[in-house]
MARTORMAR-213308 format. One record per residue (C-alpha): residue number from 1; chain; y, x, z. Coordinates in nm, 2 decimals, decimal comma. Example, Ala and Ser with C-alpha at 12.3 -4.5 7.8 and 13.67 -1.06 7.14 Angstrom:
// MARTORMAR-213308
R | 1 | A | -0,45 | 1,23 | 0,78
R | 2 | A | -0,11 | 1,37 | 0,71
***
This chain:
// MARTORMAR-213308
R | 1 | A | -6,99 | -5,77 | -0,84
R | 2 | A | -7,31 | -5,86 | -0,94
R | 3 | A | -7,41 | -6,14 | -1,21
R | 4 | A | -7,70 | -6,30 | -1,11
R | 5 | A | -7,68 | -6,58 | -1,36
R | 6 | A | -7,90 | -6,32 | -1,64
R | 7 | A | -8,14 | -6,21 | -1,39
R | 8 | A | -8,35 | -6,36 | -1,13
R | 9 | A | -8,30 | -6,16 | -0,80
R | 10 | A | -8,52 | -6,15 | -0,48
R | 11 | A | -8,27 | -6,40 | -0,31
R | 12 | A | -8,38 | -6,65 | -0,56
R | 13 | A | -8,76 | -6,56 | -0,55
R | 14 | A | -8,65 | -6,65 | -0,17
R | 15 | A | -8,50 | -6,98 | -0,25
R | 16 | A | -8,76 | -7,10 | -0,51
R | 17 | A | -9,09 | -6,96 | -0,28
R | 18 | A | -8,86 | -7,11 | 0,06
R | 19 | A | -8,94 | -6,76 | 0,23
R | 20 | A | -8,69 | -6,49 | 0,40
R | 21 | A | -8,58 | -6,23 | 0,13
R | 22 | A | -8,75 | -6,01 | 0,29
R | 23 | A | -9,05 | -6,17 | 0,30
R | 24 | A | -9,02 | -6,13 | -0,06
R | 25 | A | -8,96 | -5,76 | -0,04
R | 26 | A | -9,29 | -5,69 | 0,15
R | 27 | A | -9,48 | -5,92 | -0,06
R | 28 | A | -9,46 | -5,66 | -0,36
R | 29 | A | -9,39 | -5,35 | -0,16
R | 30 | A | -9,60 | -5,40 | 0,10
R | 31 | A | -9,91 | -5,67 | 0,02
R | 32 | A | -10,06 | -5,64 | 0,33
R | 33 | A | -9,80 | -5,72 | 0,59
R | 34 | A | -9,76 | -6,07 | 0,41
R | 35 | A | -10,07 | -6,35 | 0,41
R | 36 | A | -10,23 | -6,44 | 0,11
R | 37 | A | -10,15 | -6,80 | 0,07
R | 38 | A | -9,76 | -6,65 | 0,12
R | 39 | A | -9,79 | -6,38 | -0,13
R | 40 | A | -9,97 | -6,60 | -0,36
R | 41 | A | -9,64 | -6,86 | -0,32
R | 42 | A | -9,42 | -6,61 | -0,38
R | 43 | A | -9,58 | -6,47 | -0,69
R | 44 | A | -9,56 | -6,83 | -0,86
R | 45 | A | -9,20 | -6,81 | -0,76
R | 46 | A | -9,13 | -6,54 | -0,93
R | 47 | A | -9,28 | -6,59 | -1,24
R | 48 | A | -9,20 | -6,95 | -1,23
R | 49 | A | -8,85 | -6,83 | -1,25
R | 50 | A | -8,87 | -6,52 | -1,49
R | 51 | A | -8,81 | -6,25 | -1,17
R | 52 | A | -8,98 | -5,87 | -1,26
R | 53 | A | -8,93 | -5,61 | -1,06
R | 54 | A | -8,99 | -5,19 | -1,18
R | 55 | A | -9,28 | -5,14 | -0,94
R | 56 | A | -9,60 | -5,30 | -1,05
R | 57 | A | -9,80 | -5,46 | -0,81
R | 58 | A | -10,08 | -5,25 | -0,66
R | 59 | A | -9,90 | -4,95 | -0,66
R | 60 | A | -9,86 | -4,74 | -0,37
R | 61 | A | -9,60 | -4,95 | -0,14
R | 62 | A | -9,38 | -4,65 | -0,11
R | 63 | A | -9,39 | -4,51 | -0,45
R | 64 | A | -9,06 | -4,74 | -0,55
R | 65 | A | -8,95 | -4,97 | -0,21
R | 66 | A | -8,84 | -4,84 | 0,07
R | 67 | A | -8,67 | -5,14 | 0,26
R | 68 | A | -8,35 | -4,88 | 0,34
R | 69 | A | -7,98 | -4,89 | 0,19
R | 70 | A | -7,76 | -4,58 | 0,29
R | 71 | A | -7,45 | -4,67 | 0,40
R | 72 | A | -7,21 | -4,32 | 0,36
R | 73 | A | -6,87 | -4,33 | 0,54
R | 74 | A | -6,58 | -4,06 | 0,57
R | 75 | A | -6,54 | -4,00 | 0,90
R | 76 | A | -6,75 | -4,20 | 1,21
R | 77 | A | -6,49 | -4,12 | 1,46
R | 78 | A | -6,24 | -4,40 | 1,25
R | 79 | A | -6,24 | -4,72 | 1,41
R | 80 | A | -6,14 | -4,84 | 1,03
R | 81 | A | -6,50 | -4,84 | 0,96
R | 82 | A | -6,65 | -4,99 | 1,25
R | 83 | A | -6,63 | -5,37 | 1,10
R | 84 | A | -6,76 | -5,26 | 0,74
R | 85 | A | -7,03 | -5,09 | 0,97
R | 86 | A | -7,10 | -5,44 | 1,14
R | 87 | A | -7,09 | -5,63 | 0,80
R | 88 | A | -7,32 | -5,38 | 0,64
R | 89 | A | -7,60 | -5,38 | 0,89
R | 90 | A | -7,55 | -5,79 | 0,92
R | 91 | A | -7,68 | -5,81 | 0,58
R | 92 | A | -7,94 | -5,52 | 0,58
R | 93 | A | -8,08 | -5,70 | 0,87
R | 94 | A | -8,06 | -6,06 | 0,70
R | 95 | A | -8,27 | -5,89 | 0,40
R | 96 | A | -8,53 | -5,73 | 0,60
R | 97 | A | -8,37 | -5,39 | 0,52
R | 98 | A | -8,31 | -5,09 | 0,74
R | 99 | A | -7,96 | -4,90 | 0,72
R | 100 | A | -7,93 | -4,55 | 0,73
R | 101 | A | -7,52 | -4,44 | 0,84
R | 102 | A | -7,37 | -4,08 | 0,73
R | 103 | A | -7,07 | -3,94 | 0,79
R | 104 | A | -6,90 | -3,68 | 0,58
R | 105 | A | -6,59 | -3,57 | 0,78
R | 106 | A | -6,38 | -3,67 | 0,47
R | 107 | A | -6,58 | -3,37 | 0,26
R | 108 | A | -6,64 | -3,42 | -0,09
R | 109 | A | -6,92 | -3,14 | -0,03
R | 110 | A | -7,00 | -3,26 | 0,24
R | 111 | A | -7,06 | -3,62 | 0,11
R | 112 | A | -7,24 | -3,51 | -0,26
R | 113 | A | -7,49 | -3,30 | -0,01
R | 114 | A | -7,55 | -3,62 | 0,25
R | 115 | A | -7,61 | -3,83 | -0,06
R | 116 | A | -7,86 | -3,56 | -0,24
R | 117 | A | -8,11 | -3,53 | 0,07
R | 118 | A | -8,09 | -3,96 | 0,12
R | 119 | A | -8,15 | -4,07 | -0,20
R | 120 | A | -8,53 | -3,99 | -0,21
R | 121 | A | -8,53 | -4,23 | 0,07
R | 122 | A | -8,33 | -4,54 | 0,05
R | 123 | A | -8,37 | -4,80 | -0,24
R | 124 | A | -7,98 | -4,75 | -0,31
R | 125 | A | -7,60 | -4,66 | -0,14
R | 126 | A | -7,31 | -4,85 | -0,04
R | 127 | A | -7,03 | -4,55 | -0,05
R | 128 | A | -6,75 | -4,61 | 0,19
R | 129 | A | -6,40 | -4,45 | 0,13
R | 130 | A | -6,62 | -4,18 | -0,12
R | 131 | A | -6,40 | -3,86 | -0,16
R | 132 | A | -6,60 | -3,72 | -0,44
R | 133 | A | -6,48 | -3,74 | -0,78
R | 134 | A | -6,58 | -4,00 | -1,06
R | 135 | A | -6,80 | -3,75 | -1,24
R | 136 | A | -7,01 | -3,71 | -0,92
R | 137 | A | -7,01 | -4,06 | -0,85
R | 138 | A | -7,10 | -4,14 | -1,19
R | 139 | A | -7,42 | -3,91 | -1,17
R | 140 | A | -7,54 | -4,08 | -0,85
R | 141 | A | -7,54 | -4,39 | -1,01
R | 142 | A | -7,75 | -4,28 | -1,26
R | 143 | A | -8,01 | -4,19 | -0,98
R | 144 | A | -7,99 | -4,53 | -0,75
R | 145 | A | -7,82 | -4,85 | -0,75
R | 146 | A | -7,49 | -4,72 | -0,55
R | 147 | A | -7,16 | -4,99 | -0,44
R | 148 | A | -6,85 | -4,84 | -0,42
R | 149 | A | -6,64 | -4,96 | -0,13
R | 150 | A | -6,22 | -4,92 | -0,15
R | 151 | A | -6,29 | -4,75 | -0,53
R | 152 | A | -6,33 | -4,81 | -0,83
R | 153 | A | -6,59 | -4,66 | -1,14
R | 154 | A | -6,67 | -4,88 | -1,45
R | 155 | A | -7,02 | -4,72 | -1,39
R | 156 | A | -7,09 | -4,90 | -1,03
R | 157 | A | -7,02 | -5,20 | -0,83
R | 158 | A | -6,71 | -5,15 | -0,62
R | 159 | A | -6,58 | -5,40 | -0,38
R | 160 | A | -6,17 | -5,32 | -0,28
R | 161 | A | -5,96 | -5,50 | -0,07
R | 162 | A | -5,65 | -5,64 | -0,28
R | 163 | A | -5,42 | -5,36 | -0,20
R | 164 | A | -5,14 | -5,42 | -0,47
R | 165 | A | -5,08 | -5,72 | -0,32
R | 166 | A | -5,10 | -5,67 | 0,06
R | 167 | A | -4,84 | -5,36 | -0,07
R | 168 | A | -4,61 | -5,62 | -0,22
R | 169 | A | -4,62 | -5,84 | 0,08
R | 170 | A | -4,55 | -5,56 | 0,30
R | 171 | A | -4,27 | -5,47 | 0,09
R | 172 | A | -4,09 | -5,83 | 0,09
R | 173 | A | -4,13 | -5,88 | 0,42
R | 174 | A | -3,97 | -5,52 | 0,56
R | 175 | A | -3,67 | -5,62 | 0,24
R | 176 | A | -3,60 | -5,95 | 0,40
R | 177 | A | -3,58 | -5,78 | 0,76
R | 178 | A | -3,25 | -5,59 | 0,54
R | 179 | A | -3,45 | -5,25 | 0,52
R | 180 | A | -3,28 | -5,08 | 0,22
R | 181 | A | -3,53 | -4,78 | 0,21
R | 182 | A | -3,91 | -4,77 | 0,32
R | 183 | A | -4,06 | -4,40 | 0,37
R | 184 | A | -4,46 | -4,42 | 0,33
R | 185 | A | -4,67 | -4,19 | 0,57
R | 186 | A | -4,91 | -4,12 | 0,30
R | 187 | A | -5,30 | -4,08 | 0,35
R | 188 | A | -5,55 | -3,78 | 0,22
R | 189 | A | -5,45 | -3,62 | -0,13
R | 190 | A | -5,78 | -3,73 | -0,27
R | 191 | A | -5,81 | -4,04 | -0,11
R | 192 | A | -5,83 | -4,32 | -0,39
R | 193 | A | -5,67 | -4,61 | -0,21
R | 194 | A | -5,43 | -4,38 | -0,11
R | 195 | A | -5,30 | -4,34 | -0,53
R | 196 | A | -5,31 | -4,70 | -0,57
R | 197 | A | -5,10 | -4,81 | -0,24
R | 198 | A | -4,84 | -4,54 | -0,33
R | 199 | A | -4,84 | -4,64 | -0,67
R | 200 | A | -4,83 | -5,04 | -0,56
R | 201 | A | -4,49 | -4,91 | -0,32
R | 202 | A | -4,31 | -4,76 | -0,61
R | 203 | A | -4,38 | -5,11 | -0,80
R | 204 | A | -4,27 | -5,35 | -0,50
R | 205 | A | -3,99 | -5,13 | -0,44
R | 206 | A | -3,84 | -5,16 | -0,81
R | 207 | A | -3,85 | -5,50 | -0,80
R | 208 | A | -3,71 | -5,59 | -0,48
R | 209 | A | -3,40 | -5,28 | -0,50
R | 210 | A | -3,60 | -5,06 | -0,24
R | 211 | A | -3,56 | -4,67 | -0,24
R | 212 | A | -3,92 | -4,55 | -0,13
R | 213 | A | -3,99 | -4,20 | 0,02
R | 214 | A | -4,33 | -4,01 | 0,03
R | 215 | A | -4,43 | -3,82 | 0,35
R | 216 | A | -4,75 | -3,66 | 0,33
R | 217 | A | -5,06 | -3,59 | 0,21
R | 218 | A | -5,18 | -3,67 | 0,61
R | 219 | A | -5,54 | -3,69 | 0,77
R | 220 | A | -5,58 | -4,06 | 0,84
R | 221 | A | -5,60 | -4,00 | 1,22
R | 222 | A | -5,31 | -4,08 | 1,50
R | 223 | A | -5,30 | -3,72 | 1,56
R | 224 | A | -5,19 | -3,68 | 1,17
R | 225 | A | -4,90 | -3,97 | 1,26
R | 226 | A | -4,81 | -3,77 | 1,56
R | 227 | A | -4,71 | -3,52 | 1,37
R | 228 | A | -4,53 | -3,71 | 1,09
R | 229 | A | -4,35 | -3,89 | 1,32
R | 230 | A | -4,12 | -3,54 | 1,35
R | 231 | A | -4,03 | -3,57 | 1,01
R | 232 | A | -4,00 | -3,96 | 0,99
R | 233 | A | -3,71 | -3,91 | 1,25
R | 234 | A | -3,58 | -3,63 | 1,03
R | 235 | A | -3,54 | -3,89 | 0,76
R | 236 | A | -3,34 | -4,09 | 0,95
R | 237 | A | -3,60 | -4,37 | 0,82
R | 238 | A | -3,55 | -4,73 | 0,93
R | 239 | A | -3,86 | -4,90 | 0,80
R | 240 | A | -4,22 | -4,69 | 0,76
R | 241 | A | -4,50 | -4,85 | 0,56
R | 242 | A | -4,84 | -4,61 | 0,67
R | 243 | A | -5,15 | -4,57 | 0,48
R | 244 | A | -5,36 | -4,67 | 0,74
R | 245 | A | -5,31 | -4,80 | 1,09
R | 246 | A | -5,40 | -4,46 | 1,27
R | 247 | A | -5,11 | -4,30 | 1,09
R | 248 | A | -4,89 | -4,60 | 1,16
R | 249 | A | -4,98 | -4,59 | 1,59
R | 250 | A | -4,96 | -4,21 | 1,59
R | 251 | A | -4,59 | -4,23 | 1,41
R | 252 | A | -4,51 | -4,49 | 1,66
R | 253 | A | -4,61 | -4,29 | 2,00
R | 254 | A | -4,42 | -4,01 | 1,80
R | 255 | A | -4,13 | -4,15 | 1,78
R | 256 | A | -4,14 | -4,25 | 2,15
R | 257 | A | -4,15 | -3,90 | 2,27
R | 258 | A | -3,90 | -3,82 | 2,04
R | 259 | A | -3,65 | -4,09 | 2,23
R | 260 | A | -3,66 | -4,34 | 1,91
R | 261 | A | -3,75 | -4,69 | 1,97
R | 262 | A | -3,98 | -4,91 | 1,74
R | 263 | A | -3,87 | -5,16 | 1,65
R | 264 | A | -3,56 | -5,10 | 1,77
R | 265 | A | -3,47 | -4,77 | 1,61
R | 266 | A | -3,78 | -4,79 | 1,34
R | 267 | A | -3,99 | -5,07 | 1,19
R | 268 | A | -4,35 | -4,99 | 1,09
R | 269 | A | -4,64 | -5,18 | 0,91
R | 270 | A | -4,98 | -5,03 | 0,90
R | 271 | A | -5,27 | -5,12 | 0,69
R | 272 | A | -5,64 | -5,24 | 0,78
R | 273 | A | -5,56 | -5,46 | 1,12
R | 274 | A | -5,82 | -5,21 | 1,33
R | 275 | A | -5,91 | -5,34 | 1,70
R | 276 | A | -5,63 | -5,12 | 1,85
R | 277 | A | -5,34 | -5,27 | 1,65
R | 278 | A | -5,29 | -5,58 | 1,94
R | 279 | A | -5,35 | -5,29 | 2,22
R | 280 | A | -5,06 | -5,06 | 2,15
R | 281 | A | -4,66 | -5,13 | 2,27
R | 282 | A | -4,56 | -5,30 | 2,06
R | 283 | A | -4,82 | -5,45 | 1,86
R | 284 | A | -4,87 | -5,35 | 1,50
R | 285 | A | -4,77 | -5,52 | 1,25
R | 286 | A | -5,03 | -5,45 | 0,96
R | 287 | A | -5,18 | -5,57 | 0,64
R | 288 | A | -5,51 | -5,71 | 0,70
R | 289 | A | -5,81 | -5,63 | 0,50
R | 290 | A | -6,15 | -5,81 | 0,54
R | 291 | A | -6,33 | -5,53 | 0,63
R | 292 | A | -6,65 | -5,68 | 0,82
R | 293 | A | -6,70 | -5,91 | 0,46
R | 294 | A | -6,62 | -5,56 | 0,28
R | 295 | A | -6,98 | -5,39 | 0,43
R | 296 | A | -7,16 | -5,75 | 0,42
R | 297 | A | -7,13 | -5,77 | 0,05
R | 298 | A | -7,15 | -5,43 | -0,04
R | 299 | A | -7,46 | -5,39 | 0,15
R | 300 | A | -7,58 | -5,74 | -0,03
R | 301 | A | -7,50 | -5,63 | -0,32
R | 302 | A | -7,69 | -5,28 | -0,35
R | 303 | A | -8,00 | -5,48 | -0,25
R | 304 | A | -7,98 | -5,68 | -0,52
R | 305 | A | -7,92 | -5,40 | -0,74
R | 306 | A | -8,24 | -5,26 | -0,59
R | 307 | A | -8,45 | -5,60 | -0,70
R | 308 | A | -8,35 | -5,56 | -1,10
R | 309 | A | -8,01 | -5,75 | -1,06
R | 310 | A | -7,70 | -5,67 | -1,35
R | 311 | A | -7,39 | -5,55 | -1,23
R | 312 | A | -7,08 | -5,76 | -1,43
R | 313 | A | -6,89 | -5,46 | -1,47
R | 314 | A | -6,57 | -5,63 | -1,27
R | 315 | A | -6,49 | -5,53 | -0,94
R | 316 | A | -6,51 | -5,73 | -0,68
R | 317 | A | -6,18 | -5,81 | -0,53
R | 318 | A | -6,11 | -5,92 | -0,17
R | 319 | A | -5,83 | -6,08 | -0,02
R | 320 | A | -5,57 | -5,97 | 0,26
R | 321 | A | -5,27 | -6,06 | 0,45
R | 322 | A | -5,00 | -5,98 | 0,62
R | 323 | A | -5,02 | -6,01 | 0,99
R | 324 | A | -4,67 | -5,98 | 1,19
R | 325 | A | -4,68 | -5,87 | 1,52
R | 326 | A | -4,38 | -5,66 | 1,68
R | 327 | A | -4,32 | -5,32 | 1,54
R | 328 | A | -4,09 | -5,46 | 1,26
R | 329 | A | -3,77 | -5,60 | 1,37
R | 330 | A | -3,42 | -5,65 | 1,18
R | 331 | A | -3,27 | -5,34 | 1,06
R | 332 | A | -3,03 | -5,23 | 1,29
R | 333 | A | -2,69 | -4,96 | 1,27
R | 334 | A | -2,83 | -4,58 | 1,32
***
């Protein structure tokens, strides 16, 4: 999260001058585009409140501004990331700022590469879901402001969803249904979130008597649940907590063709709450991050970066919930 309490930012030039951010933005990186009498107001604004920024005025506009964040996700095709796409480009647009979207196919290579070739030309990165590891991550930040989203680096603003908890929540709600046993269709091996929700199960599930089983690593795709559904039935499982709500609808159509019934036969709780959740038989039951707010303020946040802000060094923690639907029921006799 940012502090800006021991630096003025551009959204406080804004407020004091009673222009658009990015007014303020073009007024140093682009003199021309903004009318004197403007430019003049914001300048006094600025130094009336104590606001510098790295590029001197008079410099070539492009030589430190670009009006660009990158916004880097794992994989485009993942309707996971369509609200943090929405949230990101809502405040990239509020700003003035363009927003330049990768995808990396959930390749660390792939994502270091995509990241090299941008950052020449974007004023700093929101990374989505990053698959790299922290040495990487740390090195970009040396380059460019950079946000982490659903990670976490001392070295960079991260914003993550309050997993632990959602976990927990998950995890009480499946024990009072009289589940004895939850089996977790995990996510990628070097997925972050995926450690720290497997890691959150194991926790809930000493304190509430649970056994918990691991199935996995799996690509976070329905086709990946598809196939762990084979094994889910295997297991005799009676309640399945997924990593993400792809895995959990592709267990559940699974399951059907393998004559089980959910929630009959199986419960399952996903994660995320993605559009299709209240589209599939039966609706899932999931925990519900705040994934649009998740872009919005990671995108705000790396343009204040960009305009001298100080990072606080704590991540920034969002809420979620629990939001029952119908694929969890009362355990039943197998």
């Amino acid at each position: 999260m940012v502090d800006v309490g021991q630096r003025p930012t551009i959204y406080d030039v804004a407020r004091e001058a009673g222009v658009a951010p990015s007014t303020v933005s073009r007024a140093y990186s682009r003199p021309g585009r903004v009318n004197a009498e403007t430019a003049q107001r914001v300048f006094a604004a600025a130094e009336k409140i104590g606001y510098r920024v790295n590029q001197i005025r008079g410099q070539p506009p492009d030589a430190a501004v670009h009006e660009a964040i990158a916004l880097v996700i794992a994989d485009v095709t993942n309707p996971f990331y369509g609200d943090i796409i929405k949230g990101a480009y809502e405040a990239a647009r509020e700003a003035g700022y363009g927003l330049v979207l990768s995808h990396t196919n959930e390749s660390p290579e792939v994502e270091r590469q995509t990241i090299a070739r941008e950052l020449p030309q974007v004023d700093g990165v929101v990374i989505a879901s990053s698959r790299m590891n922290d040495s990487a991550l740390r090195m970009m930040a040396k380059q460019k402001p950079v946000v982490l989203l659903n990670r976490i680096i001392p070295e960079a603003i991260c914003v993550v969803s309050d997993g632990r908890r959602g976990i927990l929540r998950a995890a009480e709600y499946l024990r009072g249904l009289g589940h004895e046993r939850i089996d977790y269709v995990s996510g990628p091996e070097i997925s972050w979130s995926d450690g720290i929700r497997w890691r959150a199960l194991r926790e809930a599930a000493a304190g509430l008597g649970l056994e918990v089983r691991r199935i996995g690593p799996n690509e976070p795709t329905v086709l990946a649940g598809l196939a762990a559904a084979r094994r889910v039935a295997r297991m005799a499982s009676t309640a399945v907590l997924a990593y993400n709500d792809a895995l959990a609808i592709g267990v559940m159509k699974g399951l059907r063709k393998l004559g089980l019934t959910v929630p009959a036969d199986v419960s399952i709780v996903g994660f995320d709450n993605i559009v299709y959740d209240e589209l599939v038989e039966p609706a899932l039951t999931t925990i519900a991050a705040p994934l649009y707010r998740m872009g919005f303020t990671g995108v705000q946040n790396c343009i204040a970066l960009a305009h001298g802000a100080r990072p606080t060094g704590a991540p920034l923690v969002l809420p979620v919930r629990l939001v029952v639907r119908q694929s969890a029921a009362q355990r039943a006799p197998r």
